[in-house]
N, C-alpha and C positions, 0 to 999 in steps of 0.2 A: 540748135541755138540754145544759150544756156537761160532757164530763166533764175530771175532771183525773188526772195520773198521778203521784201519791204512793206508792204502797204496791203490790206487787205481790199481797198480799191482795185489793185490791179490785175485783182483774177475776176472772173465771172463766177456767177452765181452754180453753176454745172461743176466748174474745174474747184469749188469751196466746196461741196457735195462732195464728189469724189475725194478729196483730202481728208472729208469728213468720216466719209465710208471706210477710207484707208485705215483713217484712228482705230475704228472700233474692231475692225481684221487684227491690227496688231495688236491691241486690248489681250483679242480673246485665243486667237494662236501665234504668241509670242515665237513661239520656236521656227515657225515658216517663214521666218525673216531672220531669223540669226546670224546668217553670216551673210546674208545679200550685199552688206558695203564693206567685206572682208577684203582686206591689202589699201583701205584707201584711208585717210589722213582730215582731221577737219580742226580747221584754227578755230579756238575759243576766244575773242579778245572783248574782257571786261572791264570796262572806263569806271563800270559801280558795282559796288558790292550785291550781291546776290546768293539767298539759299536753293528756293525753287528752280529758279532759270541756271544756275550753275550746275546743280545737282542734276537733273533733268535731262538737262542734254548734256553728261560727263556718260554717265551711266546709258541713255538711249544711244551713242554714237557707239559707247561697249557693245551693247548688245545686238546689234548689229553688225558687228564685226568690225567695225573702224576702230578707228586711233584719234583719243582728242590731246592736244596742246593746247593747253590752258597759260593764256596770255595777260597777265594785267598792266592795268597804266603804269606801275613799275619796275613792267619788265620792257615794255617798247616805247612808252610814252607816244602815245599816235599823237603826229600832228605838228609834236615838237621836236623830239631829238630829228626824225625825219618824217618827211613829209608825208601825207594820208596817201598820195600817188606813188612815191617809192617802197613803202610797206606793202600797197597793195601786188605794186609788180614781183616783188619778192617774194609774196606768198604764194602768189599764181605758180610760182616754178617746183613748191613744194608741198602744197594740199590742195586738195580735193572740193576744199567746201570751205564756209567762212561763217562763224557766226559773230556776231557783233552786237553787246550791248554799251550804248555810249550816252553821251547826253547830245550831243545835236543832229539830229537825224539828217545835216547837213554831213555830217561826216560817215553815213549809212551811204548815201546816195553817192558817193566819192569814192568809197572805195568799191563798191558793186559794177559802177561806171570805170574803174582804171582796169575790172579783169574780166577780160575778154572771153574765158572759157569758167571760170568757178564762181558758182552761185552763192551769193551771200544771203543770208539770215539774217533779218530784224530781230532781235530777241530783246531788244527795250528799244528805244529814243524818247525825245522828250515829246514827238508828234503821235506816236503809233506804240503798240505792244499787239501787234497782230499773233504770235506766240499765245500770248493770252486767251486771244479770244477764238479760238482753233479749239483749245482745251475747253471753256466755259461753255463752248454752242457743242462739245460733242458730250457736254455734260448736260446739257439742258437735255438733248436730241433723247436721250439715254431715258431722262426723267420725263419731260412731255411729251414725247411720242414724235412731235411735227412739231414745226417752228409756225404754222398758218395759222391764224387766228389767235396765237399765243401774246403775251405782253410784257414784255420786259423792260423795270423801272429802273436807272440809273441816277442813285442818289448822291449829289456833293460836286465834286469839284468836276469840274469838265475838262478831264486829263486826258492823256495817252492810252489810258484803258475807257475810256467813254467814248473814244474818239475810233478804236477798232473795232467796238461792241456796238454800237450806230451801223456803221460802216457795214458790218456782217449782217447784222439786223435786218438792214435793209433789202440783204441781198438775198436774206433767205424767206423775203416775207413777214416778216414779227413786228409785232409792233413796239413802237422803240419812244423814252421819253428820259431824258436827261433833266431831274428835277435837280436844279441850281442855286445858288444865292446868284441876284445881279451882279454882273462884274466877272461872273465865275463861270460864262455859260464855253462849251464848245467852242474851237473855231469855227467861224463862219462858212469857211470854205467845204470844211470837212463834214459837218452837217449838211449842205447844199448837196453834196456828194452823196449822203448817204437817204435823204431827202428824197435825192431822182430814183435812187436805187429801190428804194420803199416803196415809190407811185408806180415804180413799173411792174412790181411785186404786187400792189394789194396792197400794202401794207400802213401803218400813221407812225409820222415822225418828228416829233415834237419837243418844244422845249418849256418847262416849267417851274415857276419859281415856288410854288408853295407843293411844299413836299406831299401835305395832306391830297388834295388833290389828285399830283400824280400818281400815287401808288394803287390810287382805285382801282379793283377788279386785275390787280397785277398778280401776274401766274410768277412771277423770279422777281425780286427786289434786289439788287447790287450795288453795294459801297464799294469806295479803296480810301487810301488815308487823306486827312485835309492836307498836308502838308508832305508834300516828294522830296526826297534827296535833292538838293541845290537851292528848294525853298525854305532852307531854316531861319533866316534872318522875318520871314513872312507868317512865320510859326502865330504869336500873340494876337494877330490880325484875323488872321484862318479862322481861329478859335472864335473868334469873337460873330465871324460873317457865317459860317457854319451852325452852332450850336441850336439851332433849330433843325437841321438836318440831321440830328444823330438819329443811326436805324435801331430803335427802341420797338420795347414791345406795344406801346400806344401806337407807332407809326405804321405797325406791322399787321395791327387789327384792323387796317381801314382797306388793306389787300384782301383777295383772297381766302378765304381759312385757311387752305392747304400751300400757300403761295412760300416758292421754297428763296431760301438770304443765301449768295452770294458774294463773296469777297476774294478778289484776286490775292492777296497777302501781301506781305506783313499787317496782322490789324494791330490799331492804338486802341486797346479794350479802353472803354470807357470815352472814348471821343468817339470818332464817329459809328461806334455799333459797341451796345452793353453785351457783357457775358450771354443775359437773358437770351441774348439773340444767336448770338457767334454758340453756342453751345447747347442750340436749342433741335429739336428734330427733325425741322425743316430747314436746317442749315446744312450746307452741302459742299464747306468752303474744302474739306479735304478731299474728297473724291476728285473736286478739279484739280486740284494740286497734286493727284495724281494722275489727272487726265493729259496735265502738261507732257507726261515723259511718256506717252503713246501718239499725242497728237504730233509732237517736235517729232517724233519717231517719221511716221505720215510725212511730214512735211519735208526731211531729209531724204526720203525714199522718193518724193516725187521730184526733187531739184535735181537731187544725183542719176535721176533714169536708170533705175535700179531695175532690175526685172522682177 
């Protein structure tokens, strides 16, 4: 039975391990996996622009021995020229695998749901960025040792990458806080979720509006930008509800000493995290960025049941 990777809720805590372990197998002996998904085909189709996640998994499907077809919304228009259920049956008859970056993770769940044997990939929506945070915990794992007893703050907007990073948080034990402006916090759902996941782990899952606060005694500090692709019009607002959130080196001194920053990418130097920080030695935002194109590796090798 095929599975797919949407949501980082939908694995358990053992089978996130294992994927975990898989990253750093393929890390460190690239070559033992080379041609493991040789002869097989995986559709790339991007609704949004992307460096990291395009890059990443163009190059990890290479190396691997697959074939990618790289798809944009101006080559298939999902949704409109045809429908998310006839794209999805079409591709079913001609790859192997599906990655999918879009904006409504209504349309993740659609096309994963129309094909019956090919496992689709979350690699953005506007709910989830599980891709991400696969890369950032087997960057942490690498840098702290054990996720038990560890704490990780999430500072700004309560997005799609706040929303994975909870989610995994929880499941691996760590303790997890989403410092906010009101207005700004997590969905509720998806916190409650990642909440049970925490209490059954050990672990505190929390949400908090004053950034000072929450960055106390935090081992990993993590931003992404105030404002996503499709909130431009939200820009001048963001800015204004934020600006007490930027991760500065005053905010950084109330962590840890050694407490390492964080950022999924693309950063807005200057809004929400200064140079000081983003380029400072306990900043580790490229190693993840590179961590993406071992973990995506991982994560294709467990969908495809590769040997």
């Amino acid at each position: 039975m095929k599975r797919d990777f949407l949501s980082i809720a939908d694995y358990s805590s053992k089978e996130l391990l294992d994927i975990l372990e898989l990253s750093r197998q393929v890390k460190e002996f690239p070559t033992n996996y080379s041609e493991t998904l040789h002869g097989r085909s995986v559709a790339m189709i991007f609704e949004k622009q992307s460096l990291r996640t395009h890059v990443t998994f163009d190059v990890g499907i290479y190396q691997l021995g697959a074939h990618a077809v790289y798809l944009t919304q101006g080559d298939i228009s999902l949704g409109k020229r045809e429908s998310v259920y006839d794209t999805a049956k079409n591709l079913e008859r001609w790859v192997q695998g599906v990655v999918v970056r879009t904006f409504a993770h209504s349309t993740c769940l659609e096309l994963a749901a129309a094909m019956a044997d090919v496992p689709v990939i979350n690699a953005l929506t506007d709910r989830e960025h599980p891709c991400q945070a696969v890369g950032d915990f087997q960057t942490m794992k690498k840098k702290l040792g054990s996720f038990k007893g560890k704490k990780l703050v999430f500072v700004g907007d309560g997005n799609n990458v706040c929303h994975s990073l909870m989610l995994l948080a929880g499941k691996m034990g760590m303790d997890f806080i989403a410092a906010t402006p009101r207005g700004y916090e997590p969905n509720m759902q998806v916190f409650k979720s990642a909440a049970a996941a925490a209490q059954e782990h050990g672990s505190v899952m929390d949400i908090n509006h004053n950034p000072r606060e929450a960055v106390k005694h935090a081992d990993v500090i993590y931003t992404d930008v105030w404002t996503s692709m499709g909130q431009e019009e939200e820009k001048e607002a963001r800015i204004q509800a934020f600006k007490e959130f930027q991760v500065n080196a005053k905010l950084m001194s109330h962590a840890k000493t050694k407490a390492y920053f964080m950022h999924c990418l693309p950063a807005h130097r200057g809004e929400e995290v200064t140079d000081e920080v983003i380029d400072s030695p306990n900043s580790i935002v490229f190693e993840e960025a590179e961590n993406r194109l071992h973990s995506q590796k991982a994560i294709l090798l467990t969908l495809m049941h590769a040997d």
